[in-house]
N, C-alpha and C positions, 0 to 999 in steps of 0.2 A: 205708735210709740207711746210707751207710758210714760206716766209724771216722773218717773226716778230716772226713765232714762234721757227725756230731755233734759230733766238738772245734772246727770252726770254729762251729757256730751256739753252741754254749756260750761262747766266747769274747766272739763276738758278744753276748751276754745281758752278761756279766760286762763286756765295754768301756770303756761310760758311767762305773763307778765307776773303772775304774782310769785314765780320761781323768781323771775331776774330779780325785783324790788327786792325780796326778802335775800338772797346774796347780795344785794350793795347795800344793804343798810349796816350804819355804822355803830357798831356794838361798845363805843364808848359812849351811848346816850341808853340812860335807864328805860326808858321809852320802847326804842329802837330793840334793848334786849331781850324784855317782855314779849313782843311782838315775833322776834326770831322763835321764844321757846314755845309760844302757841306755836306757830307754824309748823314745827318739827312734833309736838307732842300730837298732833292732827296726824302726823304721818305714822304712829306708832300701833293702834289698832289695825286688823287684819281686814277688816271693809270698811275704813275708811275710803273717802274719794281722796284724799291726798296721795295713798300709800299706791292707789291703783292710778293713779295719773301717773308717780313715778316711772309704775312697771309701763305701763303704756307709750308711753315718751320716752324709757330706755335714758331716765337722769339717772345719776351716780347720786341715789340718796346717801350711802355710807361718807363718798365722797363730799359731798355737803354738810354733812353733818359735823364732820371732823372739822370742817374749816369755821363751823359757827359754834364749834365746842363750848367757846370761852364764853357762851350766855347763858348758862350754865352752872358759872362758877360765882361764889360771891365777892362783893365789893365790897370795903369798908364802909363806908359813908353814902347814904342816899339810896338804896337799896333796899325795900323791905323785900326782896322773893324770899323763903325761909325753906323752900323745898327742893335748894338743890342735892343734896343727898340722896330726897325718893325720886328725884326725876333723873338723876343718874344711874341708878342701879335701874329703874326702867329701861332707857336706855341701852345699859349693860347687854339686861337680859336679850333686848333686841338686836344689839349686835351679834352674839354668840348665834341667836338664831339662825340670822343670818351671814353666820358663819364670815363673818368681817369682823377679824381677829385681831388686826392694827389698830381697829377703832374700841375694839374690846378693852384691849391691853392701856388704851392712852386715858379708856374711862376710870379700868382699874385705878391707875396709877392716881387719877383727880382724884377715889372715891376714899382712898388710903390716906393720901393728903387733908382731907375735908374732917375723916373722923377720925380725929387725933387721941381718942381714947380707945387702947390696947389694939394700939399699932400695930403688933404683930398678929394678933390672933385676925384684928380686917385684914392684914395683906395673905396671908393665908386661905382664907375664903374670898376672898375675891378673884385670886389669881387659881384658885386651884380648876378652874373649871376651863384652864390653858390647855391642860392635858387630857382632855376628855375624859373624864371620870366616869360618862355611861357605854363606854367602850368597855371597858373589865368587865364592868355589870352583866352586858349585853353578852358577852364572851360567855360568862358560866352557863347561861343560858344555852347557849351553845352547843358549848361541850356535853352539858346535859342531855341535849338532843341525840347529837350525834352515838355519844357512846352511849344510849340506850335504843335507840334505834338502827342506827347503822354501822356501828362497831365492828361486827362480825366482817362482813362483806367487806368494810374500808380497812380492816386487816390484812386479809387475806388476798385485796384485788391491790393493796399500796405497797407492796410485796415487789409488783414490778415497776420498775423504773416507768416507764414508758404510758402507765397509766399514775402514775403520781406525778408527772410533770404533764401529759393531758390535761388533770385533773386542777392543779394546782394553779395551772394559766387560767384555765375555764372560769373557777372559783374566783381569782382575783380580778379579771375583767368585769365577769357582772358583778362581783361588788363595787366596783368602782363604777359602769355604769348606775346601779341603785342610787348610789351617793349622788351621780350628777345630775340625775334627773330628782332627787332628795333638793339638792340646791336650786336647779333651774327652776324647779315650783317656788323656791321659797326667794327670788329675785328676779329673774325673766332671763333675757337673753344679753348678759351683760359680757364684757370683755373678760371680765375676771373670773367668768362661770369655770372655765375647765382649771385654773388656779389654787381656785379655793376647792375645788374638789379631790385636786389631787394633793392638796396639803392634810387636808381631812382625812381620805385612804390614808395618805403615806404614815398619821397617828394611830389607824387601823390597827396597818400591818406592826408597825412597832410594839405595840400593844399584843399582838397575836405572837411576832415572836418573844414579847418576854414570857408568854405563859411557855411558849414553848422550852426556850432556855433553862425555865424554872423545871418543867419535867424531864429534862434534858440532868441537870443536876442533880435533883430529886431520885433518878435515878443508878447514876453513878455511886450513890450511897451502899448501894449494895450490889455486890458483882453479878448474883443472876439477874437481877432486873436489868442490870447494863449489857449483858451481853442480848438480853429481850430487846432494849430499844434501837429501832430502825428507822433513821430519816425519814426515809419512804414514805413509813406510815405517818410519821409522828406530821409529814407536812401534809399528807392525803386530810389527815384529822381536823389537822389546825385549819387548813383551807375553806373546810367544808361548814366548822365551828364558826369561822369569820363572818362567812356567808349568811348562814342563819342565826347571828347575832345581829344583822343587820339586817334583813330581814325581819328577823322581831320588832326593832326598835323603828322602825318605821309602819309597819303596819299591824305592830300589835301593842305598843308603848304607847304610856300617853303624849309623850313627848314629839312634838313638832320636826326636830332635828337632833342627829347626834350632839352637836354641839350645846344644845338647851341647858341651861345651867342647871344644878343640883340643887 
């Protein structure tokens, strides 16, 4: 056994107590709050040994973190931390990652509160990354694929029913498998794995069919293009477009997660 790995399995033994200590410690002593936000900013790098005791041990770091948000925040009086602003949007960034979306939205809401200057244009960037904004991205990609590559054939084979609803189930399960094995890398095997992945798909699909909606109207503009557009195809396409926009953004994006902020 190497030296890294008896300080990680040591660590690992020692964990448990230094999880419980740092949830009972009481975050109305300046002390106490300092100590809470090392403890948590330990867990935010990718090899850290905090972050990988979490996954190991199967704790609810999201869940933790939310209950010791408020160290984090500043105090009037007695107080010199000056970095909660950048240790929040840190933060931010790592809940979107990992796609814990409750604890995203309750940092949003502190980091809007905190910088009071042009309120609107932080809660707009803050919040915008609610609606997956590398989902459209990922899409064009997509469609670019598809309708240069496989156009012809997903015309001609989405024509009949019975292979565009084949197609269209096939396409939308392994994207949702992709996704949950996207999340289960990026948290372990927690309770809330098939949750968050299917809130994530279900922003997917809604994203896939507004492009669809939008060609769907686009085309209505002019009667022969409408009498051309055929569910069929138009979902054989969209499906197919889904699929390897997701596919992209996981193994050709630099991005860790769909969710990764902008």
């Amino acid at each position: 056994m190497s030296d890294r790995d008896q300080v990680n399995t040591a660590f690992l033994a020692d964990f448990p107590a230094i999880h419980k200590r740092i949830m009972d410690l009481d975050l109305s002593a300046i002390g106490y709050r300092s100590e809470v936000r090392s403890f948590f900013l330990e867990c935010v790098p990718e090899t850290s040994d905090h972050r990988y005791a979490y996954r190991y041990l199967n704790l609810d770091l999201e869940g933790d973190l939310a209950k010791k948000l408020d160290a984090f925040s500043p105090v009037e009086t007695g107080d010199l931390y000056m970095l909660g602003v950048h240790h929040l949007r840190l933060l931010r960034r790592v809940a979107f990652q990992r796609y814990a979306f409750g604890l995203a939205l309750d940092i949003c809401g502190r980091l809007v509160k905190q910088e009071k200057e042009h309120r609107v244009r932080r809660w707009l960037w803050v919040y915008k990354d609610v609606i997956l904004p590398r989902v459209p991205l990922a899409l064009m990609v997509g469609y670019g694929v598809v309708l240069g590559s496989f156009k012809d054939w997903l015309v001609v084979l989405g024509r009949e029913s019975g292979f565009a609803a084949g197609l269209l189930i096939s396409t939308l399960g392994l994207s949702w498998f992709l996704i949950y094995c996207n999340i289960r890398d990026r948290i372990g095997n927690s309770p809330t794995l098939a949750g968050r992945a299917s809130k994530v798909f279900l922003g997917c699909v809604l994203w896939s069919a507004l492009f669809l909606w939008t060609g769907w109207k686009l085309a209505g503009l002019d009667s022969n293009f409408e009498k051309l557009f055929d569910w069929n195809v138009a979902l054989s396409l969209g499906s197919s477009a889904l699929l390897i926009a997701i596919v992209v953004q996981f193994f050709f994006a630099k991005a860790i997660s769909i969710a990764d902020p902008l």
